[in-house]
Each structure stands twice: as C-alpha cells, then as structure tokens.
C-alpha positions in Angstrom: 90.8 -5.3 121.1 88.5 -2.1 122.2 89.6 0.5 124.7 87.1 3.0 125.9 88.7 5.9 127.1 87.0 6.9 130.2 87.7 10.3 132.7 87.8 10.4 136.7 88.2 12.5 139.2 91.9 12.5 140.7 92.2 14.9 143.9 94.4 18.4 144.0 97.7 17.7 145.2 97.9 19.4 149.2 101.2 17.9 150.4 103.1 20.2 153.0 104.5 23.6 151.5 107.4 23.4 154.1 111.1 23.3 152.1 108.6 23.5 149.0 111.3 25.5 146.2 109.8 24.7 143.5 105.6 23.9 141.9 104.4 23.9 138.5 100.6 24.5 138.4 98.2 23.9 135.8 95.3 25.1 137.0 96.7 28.7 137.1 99.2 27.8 134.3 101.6 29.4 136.5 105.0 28.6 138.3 106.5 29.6 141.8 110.1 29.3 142.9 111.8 30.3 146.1 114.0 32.9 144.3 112.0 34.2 141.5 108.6 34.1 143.0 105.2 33.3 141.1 105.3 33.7 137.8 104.1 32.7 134.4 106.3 30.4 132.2 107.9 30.0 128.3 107.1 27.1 126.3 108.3 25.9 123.0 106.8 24.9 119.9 107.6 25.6 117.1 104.1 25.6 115.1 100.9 26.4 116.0 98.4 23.7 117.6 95.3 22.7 118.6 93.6 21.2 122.2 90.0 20.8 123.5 89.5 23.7 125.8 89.0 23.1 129.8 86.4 25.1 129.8 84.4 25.8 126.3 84.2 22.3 125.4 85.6 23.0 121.6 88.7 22.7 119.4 91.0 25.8 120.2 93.9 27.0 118.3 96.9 28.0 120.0 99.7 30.2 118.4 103.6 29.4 118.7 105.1 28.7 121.8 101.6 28.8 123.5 100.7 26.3 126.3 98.1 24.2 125.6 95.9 22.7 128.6 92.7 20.6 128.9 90.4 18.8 131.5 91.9 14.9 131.5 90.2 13.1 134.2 88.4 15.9 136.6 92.3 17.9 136.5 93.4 21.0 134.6 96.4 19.9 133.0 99.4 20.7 130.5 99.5 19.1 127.3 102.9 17.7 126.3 103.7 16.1 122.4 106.4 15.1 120.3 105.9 15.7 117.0 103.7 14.1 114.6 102.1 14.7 110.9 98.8 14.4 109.8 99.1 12.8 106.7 94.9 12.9 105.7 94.6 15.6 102.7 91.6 18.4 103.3 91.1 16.8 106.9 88.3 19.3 107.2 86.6 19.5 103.8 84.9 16.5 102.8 83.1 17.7 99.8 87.1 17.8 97.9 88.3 15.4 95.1 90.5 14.2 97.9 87.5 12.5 99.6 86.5 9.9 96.8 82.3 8.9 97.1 80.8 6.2 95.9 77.0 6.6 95.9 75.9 9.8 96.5 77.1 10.6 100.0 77.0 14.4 99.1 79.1 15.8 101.9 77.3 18.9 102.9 78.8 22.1 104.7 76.1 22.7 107.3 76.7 22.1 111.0 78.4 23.5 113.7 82.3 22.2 113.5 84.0 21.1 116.5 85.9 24.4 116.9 82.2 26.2 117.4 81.7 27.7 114.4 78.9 27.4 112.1 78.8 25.7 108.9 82.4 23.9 109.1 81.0 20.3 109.9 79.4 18.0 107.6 76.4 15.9 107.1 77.1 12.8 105.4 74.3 10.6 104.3 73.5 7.2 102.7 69.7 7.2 101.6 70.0 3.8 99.5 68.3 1.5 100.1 69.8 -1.3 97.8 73.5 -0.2 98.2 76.0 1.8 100.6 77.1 5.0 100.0 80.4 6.2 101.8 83.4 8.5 101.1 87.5 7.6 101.9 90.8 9.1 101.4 93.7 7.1 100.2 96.9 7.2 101.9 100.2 6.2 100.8 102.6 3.9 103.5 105.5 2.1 103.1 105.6 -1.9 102.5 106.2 -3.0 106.5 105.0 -4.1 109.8 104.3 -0.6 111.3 101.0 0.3 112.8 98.8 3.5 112.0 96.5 5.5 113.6 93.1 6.9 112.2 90.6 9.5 113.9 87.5 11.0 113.4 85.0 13.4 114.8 81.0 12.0 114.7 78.4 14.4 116.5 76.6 12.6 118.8 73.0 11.9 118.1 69.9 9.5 119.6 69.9 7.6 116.4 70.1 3.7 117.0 67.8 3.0 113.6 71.5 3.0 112.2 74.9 2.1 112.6 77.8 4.2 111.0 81.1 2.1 110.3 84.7 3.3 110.1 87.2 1.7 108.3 90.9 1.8 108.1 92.3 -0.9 105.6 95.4 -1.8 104.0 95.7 -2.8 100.1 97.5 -2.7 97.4 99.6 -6.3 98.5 98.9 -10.0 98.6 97.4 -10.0 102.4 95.2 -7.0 102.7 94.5 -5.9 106.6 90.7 -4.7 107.7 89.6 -3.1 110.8 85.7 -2.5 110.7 84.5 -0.4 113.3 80.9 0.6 114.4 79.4 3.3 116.6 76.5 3.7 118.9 76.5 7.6 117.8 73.6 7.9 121.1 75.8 5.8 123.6 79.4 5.7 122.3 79.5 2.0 122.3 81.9 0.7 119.5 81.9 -2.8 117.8 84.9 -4.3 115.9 83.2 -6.0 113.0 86.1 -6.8 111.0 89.4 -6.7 113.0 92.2 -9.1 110.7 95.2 -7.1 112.1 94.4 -7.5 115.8 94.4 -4.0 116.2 92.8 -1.2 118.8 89.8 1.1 118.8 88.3 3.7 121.0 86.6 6.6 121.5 87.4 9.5 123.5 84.0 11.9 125.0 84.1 15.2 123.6 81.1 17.3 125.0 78.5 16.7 121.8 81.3 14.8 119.9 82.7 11.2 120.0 86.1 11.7 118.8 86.1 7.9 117.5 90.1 6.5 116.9 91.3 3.4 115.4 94.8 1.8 114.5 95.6 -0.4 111.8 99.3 -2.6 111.2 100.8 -3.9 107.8 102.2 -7.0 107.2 104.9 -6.3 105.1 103.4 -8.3 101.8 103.0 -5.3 99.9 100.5 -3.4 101.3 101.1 0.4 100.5 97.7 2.4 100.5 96.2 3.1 103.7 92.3 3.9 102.9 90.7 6.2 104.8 86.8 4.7 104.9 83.4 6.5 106.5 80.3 4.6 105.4 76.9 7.2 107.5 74.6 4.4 108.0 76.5 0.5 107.4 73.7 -1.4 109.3 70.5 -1.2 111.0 71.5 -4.4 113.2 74.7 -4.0 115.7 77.6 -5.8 114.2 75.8 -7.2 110.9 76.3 -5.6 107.4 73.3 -4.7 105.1 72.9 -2.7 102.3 69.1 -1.5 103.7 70.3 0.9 106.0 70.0 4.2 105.6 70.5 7.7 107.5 73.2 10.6 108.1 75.9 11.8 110.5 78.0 14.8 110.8 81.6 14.3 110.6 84.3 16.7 111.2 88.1 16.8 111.8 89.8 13.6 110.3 93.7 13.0 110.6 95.8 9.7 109.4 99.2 9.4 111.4 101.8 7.0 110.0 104.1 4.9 112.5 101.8 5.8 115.4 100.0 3.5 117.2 98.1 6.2 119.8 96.0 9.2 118.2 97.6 12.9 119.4 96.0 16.2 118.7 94.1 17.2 115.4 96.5 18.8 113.4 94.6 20.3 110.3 95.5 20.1 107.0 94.6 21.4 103.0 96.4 20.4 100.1 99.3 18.5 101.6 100.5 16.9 105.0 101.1 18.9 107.9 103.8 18.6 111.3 103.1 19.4 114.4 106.3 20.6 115.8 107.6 19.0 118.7 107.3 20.0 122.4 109.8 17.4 124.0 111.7 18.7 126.6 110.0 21.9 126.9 109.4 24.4 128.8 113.1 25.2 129.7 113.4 26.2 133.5 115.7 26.9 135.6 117.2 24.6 137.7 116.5 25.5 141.6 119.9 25.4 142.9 121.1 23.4 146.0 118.5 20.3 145.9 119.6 17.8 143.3 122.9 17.6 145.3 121.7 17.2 148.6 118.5 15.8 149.7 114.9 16.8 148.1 111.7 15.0 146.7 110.1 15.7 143.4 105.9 14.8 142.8 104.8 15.0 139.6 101.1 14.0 138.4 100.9 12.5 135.1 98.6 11.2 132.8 100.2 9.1 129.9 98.7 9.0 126.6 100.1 5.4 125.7 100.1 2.2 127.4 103.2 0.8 128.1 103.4 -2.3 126.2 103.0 -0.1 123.0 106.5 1.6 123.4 109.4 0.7 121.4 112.3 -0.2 124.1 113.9 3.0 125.7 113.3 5.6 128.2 110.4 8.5 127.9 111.2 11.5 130.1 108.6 12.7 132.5 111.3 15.6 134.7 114.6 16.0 133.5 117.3 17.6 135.2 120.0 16.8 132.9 118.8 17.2 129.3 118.4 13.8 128.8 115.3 11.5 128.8 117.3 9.2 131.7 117.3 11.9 134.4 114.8 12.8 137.9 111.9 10.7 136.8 111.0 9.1 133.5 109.2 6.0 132.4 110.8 2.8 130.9 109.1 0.3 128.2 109.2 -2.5 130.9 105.8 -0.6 132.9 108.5 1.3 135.5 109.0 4.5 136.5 112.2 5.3 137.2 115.1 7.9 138.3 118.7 7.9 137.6 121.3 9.7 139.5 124.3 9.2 136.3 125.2 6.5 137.7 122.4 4.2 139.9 118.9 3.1 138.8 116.0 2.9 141.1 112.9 2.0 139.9 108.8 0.7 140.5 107.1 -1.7 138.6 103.7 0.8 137.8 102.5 -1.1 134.4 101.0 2.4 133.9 98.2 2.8 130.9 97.1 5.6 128.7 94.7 7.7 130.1 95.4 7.2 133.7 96.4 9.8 136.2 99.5 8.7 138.6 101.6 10.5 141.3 105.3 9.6 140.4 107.6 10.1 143.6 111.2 10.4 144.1 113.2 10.9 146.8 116.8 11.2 147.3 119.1 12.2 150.5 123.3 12.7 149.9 123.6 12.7 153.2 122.0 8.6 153.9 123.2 7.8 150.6 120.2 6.9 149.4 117.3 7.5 146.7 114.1 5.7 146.0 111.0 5.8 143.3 107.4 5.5 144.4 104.1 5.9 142.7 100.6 6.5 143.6 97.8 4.8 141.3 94.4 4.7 143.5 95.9 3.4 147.0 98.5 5.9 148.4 102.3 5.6 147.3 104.4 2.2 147.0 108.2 2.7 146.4 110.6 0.4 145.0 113.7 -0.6 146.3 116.2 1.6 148.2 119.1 2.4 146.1 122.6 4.0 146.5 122.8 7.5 145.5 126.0 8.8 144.7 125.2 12.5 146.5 124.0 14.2 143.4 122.5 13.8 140.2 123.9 14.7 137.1 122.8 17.9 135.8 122.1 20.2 133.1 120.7 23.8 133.2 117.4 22.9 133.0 114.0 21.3 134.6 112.0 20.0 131.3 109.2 18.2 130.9 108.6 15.2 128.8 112.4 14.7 127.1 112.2 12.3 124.7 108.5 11.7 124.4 106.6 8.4 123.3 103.3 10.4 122.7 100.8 12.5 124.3 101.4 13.3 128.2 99.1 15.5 130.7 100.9 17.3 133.6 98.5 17.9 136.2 100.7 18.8 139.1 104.5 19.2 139.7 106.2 19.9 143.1 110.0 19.8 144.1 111.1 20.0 147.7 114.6 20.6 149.7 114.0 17.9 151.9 112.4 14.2 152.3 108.6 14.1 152.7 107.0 11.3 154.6 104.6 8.7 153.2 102.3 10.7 155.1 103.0 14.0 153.7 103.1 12.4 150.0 99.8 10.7 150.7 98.2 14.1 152.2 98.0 15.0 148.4 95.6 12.2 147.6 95.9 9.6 145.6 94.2 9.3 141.8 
C-alpha cells in the first residue's frame, strides 16, 4: 500500500482574545499567559536532535533541551517525539565496511549533504550493463511479527532513463519478507515492485530531496536480519527488473528503526546505534490557575505523524493537565479524540491520519455540568456528545504536550480560555 505524503495550507488560528489566559505559539516559538506575560519557554530532551529547518530548507542540528520546529502543511510548528534509535551503522558514510557492495557501486563523497554542506553526500552508481551493482547494510531483529521502518535521502534529479530501487527485506528464516520499492527521482512517484509483507511506502518532499520511507513486518519463522538494500539504477522500464540499466544517484542520511511502523527524525549514527531521547510530556508549564475547575475551552492544532489504525490500543496525549496521557485532550487507537475529567469520557469519532492538520476542541463548564470534544478537519468544528463533568478535572502541576506519545506530532497552535467559546468564535480561526 503507498502513501504520498503531501503538504497544505491550514489557516492561522484568529479566534477571540477575550478570557484568552493562556497561547502557545509556534510561529514566534513563544508563550503568553495572563500572569507571567509573553515569554519564551523550556523544553526537554535529553540528547541532541535533528529537524528540517522552516526556513533554510536543510537538516539542522539542535542542542539539548532545544525546540525543534519545521514547516508541516503551510504552518510553523513544534516538533514533538518519543524516543526512538536508529539502529543503521555509519548512516552517513556509505563508502564503510558497514555498507557491503556488490559490483562496483563505489560510494563517492562528492555532493552537497542534506544538512548543506559540501562533500557529505554520495553518488552511487551502477554502470553495468550485464549485472546490478548496489550496496546494503545488515541489521539484526528479533524472530517476531513486529514491523520496521527504513528511510533514505535521494537528491532529486530529471533522470527517467532509470529507476533506482530500495529494498528492505527480511532473511535468515523459512518465509523471507520483500518490499521492492522504486522512485521517479524527477517526479517523486514510487512503485511497489515486490511488496510480500503488505507493507507501506512513501515519500516525504524535502526542497531538492525526496526523503523516500518504507516499512517492512516479520513473520515470526525465523527471520532475524533486516537488510538494508540501495540498488542506483534497477530498471530502465517502471516496475520491471533488468540487469541493462545503468546510471547514478546521490544518497544521503539512512536510518533503520526497529518496532516502528512510521519513520521519525534522522538521528545519525557511526560505529554503533544511537537514541534519540524522548520529548513526551514536555515542555513543563505551569498550570493557569482557576480554569480547569470552572469553565474554559482549550484549541489545540495538531498534526499527527501516524495514522490511527497503526497504534497499539491505548491513549496518546496531545494536552495534559494531569501528568497523564488520559487528561484535557488526547487521542485514542479507536480514530477519537478525546478528554477526561478523572472520572467522565467525552469523545469524537475523527479517524484522524498522519500528516493532517486538525483543530482539537474541548470545552467544559462546572457550572452546567457539562464538557464536550469537537474537532475541525476541513469543514468547521463537529463535537461529540455532551457529557457530565464532574466540576473539575483532575490535575497535576503541569500543561505538557504529547504525554505518552505514539510517534511524531506537530503543534501548530495552542490556545486555553476562562470561558466557553461559541461555534462561531472556534470557527473564526479557520478550519485546516
């Protein structure tokens, strides 16, 4: 099954600033609330990592504990991740034992890398004509049924005299799994050539790279080496296999996650695997005071890097008021968003996908007894059904983002009022 990432537009929020005490902004990467004022914010984590700048169109590193934000879909927004390891040795330097050839592929240190600088990508090439020539990395997994995740950076080019081919497969036991890929490098285009495990592709736009992803799931008969396969020119004909082709690509930036079915960002490595540590319920905030016991309404814009369907069962924070992933507004394997007072459920049915921006509403009033969850996907907001609120939720000391993460999220907008907004007022923001 292919998936083609693909970015929109999605409005500013506007909403009405009146009983506003509390908004998160990305685009200024600042925060304002009604007692401390504007300000800029602490965030957690633990290790340095990367992000594909808003602006410069490149890889950017960013040190501990620094906020990382990018362009998703037309919006400036905060990048939120649980932890994950890139298990793919030398992910940056294909000419290393690590990177076995066959042929003569000769990896060559030339081109401009995705971070900008000179001479950290590679050309890759195939120039026989009786024979492919590729290199791969071997990987080793546990006997199972889990799925993995593969990526890789290709430069785009206007090259359609040949076809390059990834490949993520599964040996080693007595039902191997293939997974084939092949990319238009002018157009972006993939083509699933060999796909045993019923697994996912796509490719995500990265200025003058395709940053081209694919997963692949064992079987549990055995299967413990998860290779790691880039053959530069596999075909001259879409979706066909033949020795005659030949050409070169550039390649940069490769990472293998185990147990991951959804591709997060490139973590490099050297000689051994490296973790990404964990920004799950951070940044830590404090609480405004005097809302979540009375009446208020929360907005948050989000932008999910999973779909739903490929969650384990549980709850994935989105705004958590009580240091738990079940709090103000999280999202639920079942498609819903959802809020949770410590005792009540309310919910809507979103079936929300990766990379798509929502508005995710809640509203609450101690007063009527009431709370309710809406969401905004392209048409204004639609709420679920009206449930009792017990006068306050429970609370922590913090407002956190993202508690208990799936995968990759984008915060694009968060706003927190002292009183119930309208449909009218919520819609004023515009919808995705």
């Amino acid at each position: 099954m292919k998936n083609i990432m693909t970015r929109s537009f999605s409005k500013t929020i506007q909403g009405q600033d009146r009983g506003l005490v509390f908004h998160f902004d990305p685009g200024t990467g600042s925060l304002w609330d009604r007692i401390k004022g504007k300000r800029g914010f602490s965030h957690v984590r633990n290790s340095i990592a990367t992000n594909w700048h808003p602006t410069e169109n490149k890889l950017v590193t960013q040190g501990v504990n620094v906020p990382r934000f990018e362009l998703e879909g037309g919006r400036k927004a905060l990048l939120v991740e649980p932890s994950s390891t890139n298990s793919c040795l030398y992910s940056r330097a294909f000419d290393n034992a690590a990177w076995v050839q066959t042929g003569t592929p000769t990896p060559t240190k030339n081109e401009t890398g995705i971070d900008g600088v000179a001479n950290t990508a590679y050309t890759l090439t195939d120039d026989n004509g009786a024979g492919y020539e590729y290199i791969l990395e071997q990987i080793t997994i546990s006997d199972d049924s889990n799925t993995h995740v593969c990526f890789l950076y290709i430069k785009k080019d206007t090259n359609e005299a040949r076809f390059p081919e990834f490949q993520p497969n599964l040996s080693g036991g007595s039902v191997l799994v293939n997974h084939a890929i092949q990319l238009n490098t002018k157009t972006g285009a993939l083509i699933e050539r060999v796909d045993t495990g019923h697994d996912e592709c796509g490719i995500i736009d990265r200025g003058d790279w395709w940053q081209f992803w694919a997963t692949i799931t064992n079987n549990s008969t055995g299967n413990t080496d998860l290779i790691f396969q880039v053959i530069p020119a596999r075909t001259t004909t879409w979706g066909t296999a033949e020795v005659a082709a030949t050409g070169s690509i550039i390649i940069d930036a490769a990472q293998g996650e185990l147990n991951k079915n959804h591709p997060s960002s490139f973590i490099p490595t050297t000689s051994s695997a490296v973790t990404r540590a964990t920004e799950s319920g951070y940044p830590l905030w404090d609480l405004p005071v005097n809302v979540f016991d009375a009446t208020g309404t929360a907005i948050v814009w989000l932008r999910p890097g999973i779909d739903y369907g490929d969650v384990s069962a549980g709850d994935y924070g989105i705004l958590s008021v009580q240091g738990a992933a079940s709090s103000l507004l999280y999202l639920d394997e079942g498609g819903n968003f959802c809020s949770h007072d410590g005792a009540t459920e309310a919910t809507v049915n979103v079936n929300w996908s990766r990379d798509t921006w929502y508005k995710a509403v809640v509203k609450w009033n101690a007063t009527a007894s009431k709370f309710r969850v809406g969401a905004d996907s392209g048409s204004d907001v639609s709420w679920g059904t009206e449930q009792t609120f017990d006068g306050s939720y429970a609370l922590g000391s913090y407002l956190q983002l993202g508690y208990g993460l799936f995968g990759p999220m984008h915060i694009g907008d968060l706003r927190i009022y002292n009183r119930v907004l309208s449909d009218a007022e919520i819609n004023a923001g515009g919808s995705p």
